[in-house]
ZAMARGU-4260 file (C-alpha; in steps of 0.2 Angstrom, whole numbers, plus 5000, padded with zeros to 4 digits):
<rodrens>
0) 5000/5000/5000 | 5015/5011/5003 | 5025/5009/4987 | 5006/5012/4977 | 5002/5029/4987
5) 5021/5034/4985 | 5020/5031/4968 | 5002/5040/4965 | 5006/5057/4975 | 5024/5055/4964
10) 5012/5054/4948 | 5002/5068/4955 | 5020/5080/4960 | 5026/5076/4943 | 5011/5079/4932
15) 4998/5092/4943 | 5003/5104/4928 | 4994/5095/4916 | 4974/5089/4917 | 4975/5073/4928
20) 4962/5059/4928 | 4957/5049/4945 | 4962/5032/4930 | 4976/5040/4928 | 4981/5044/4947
25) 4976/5024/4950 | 4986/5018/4935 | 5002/5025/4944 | 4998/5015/4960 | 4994/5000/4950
30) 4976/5000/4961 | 4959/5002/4954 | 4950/5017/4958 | 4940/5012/4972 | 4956/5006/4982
35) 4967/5022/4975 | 4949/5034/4983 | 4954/5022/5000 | 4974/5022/5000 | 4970/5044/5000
40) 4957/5042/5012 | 4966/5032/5023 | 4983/5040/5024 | 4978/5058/5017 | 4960/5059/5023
45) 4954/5066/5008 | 4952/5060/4989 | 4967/5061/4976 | 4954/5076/4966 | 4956/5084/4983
50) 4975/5081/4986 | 4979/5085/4968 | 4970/5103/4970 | 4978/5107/4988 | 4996/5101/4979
55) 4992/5115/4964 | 4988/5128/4975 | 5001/5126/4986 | 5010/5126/4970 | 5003/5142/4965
60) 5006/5150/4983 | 5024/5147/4980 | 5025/5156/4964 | 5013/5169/4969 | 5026/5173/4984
65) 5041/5170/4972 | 5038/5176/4955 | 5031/5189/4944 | 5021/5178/4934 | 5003/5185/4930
70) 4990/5177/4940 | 4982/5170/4924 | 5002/5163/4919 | 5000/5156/4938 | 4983/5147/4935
75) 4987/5141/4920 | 5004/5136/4925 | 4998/5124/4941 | 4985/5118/4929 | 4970/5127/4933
80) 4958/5127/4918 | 4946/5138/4928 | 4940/5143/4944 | 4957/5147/4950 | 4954/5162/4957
85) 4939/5155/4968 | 4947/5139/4972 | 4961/5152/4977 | 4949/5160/4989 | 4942/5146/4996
90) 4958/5139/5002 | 4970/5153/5007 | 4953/5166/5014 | 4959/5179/5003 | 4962/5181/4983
95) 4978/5178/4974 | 4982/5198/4971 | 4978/5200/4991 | 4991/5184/4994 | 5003/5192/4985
100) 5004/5209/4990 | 5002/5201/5010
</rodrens>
């Protein structure tokens, strides 16, 4: 269970900046995707959708704080196709452009 979860979240580090599919995410564990949804629940308490959006944001956090990218460059960058910005809020309490000048 170890090595597939190690190998998922490394499928998920390498490639968060492309779109990602749970099949996917499951492939790279060599699980199906009813015991990939329970290897995150169980050591991650949360689904690999879930995981794979908090890794992007904290992604986009990091380049926000680091860079002069555009927030758009940012979005689309950490593979956000949409709804960046209110994912964004949702997670950090503020907007990206408030994150960045804080």
């Amino acid at each position: 269970d170890l090595t597939a979860i190690r190998n998922m979240t490394g499928f998920i580090q390498q490639n968060y900046t492309s779109r990602i599919s749970l099949k996917e995410i499951a492939a790279a564990g060599s699980v199906g995707i009813s015991k990939c949804c329970k290897l995150f629940s169980r050591y991650f308490s949360q689904s690999p959708n879930l995981y794979l959006n908090q890794y992007r944001l904290n992604k986009s956090a990091q380049l926000l704080r680091e860079t002069d990218m555009t927030i758009t460059e940012i979005a689309l960058s950490t593979g956000f196709a949409s709804y960046y910005a209110e994912s964004f809020r949702k997670w950090a309490g503020m907007s990206p452009g408030k994150f960045r000048k804080a």
